[in-house]
C-alpha positions, 0 to 999 in steps of 0.5 A: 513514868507512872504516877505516884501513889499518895498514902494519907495516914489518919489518925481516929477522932478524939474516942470516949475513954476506956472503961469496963462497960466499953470494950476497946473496939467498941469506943466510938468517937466523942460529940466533940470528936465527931464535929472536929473531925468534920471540920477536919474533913472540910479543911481536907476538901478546902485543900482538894484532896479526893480519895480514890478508897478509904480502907479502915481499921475495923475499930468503932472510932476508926471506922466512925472517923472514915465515915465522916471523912468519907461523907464530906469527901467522896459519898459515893464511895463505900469505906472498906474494913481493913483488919491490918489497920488494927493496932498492933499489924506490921507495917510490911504487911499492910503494905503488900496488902495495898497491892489490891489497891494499885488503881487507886492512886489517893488512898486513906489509911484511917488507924490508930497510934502508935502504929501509924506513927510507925507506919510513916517511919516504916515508910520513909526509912524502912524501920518503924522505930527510926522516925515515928510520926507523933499523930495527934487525934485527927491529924493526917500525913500525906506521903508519896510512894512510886509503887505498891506496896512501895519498893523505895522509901516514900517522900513526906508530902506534908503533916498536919495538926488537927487545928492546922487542918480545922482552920483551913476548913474554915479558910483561916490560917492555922 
């Protein structure tokens, strides 16, 4: 039997609001954006988690939130642009592009919302309306899969928050 593969949904950091001065996929993140994504980071080390690859949306925030994942959790390794990561793909074709990945058994997939909140519903009941995920700015689900692209639906290995994952960062309780 093969190990199964954890996909962890992430959703960017708190962004600077849209304007006309700011295209949509140059909004970066925020000061307070940043520093809570990296406590976030730090309650995901707290809780031993180690990404075999970060794929990212090619979004400014996106990328900014895998950078600062990436650099708490495993600095050697390069974030990769994943353009179906963008809002608006389908869930089914990100995943058969996750064929590409198949020796990676940890995989972060940094994006956006409403699209992973689809992507999870997609991949625990194959329709991306039945069951969306509410992902809040910086929150992260950790679902399992026994291949991929994944063939049967995935189990829900745990949701969290934002501030659930910043207090284990500091080893408090949420």
């Amino acid at each position: 039997m093969s190990l199964p593969y954890i996909l962890y949904l992430v959703r960017h950091g708190i962004a600077v609001d849209a304007s006309a001065k700011v295209s949509d996929a140059e909004r970066g993140l925020t000061a307070d954006g940043a520093r809570k994504m990296t406590r976030i980071a730090r309650g995901l080390k707290r809780l031993g988690v180690s990404p075999d690859v970060i794929l990212s949306s090619p979004l400014r925030r996106a990328e900014e939130t895998a950078m600062l994942i990436a650099e708490e959790l495993t600095p050697e390794r390069p974030i990769e642009m994943q353009p179906l990561l963008a809002p608006g793909s389908q869930p089914a074709d990100l995943l058969k592009s996750l064929r590409t990945q198949r020796r990676a058994h940890h995989i972060f997939l940094v994006g956006h919302q409403p699209d992973l909140g689809e992507l999870a519903s997609y991949l625990l009941t194959r329709s991306p309306r039945l069951a969306p995920l509410p992902f809040r700015k910086g929150g992260i689900a950790a679902l399992s899969v026994t291949g991929l692209p994944p063939r049967a639906p995935a189990a829900l290995q745990w949701f969290m928050t934002p501030s659930q994952l910043r207090a284990i960062g500091r080893g408090r309780r949420a």
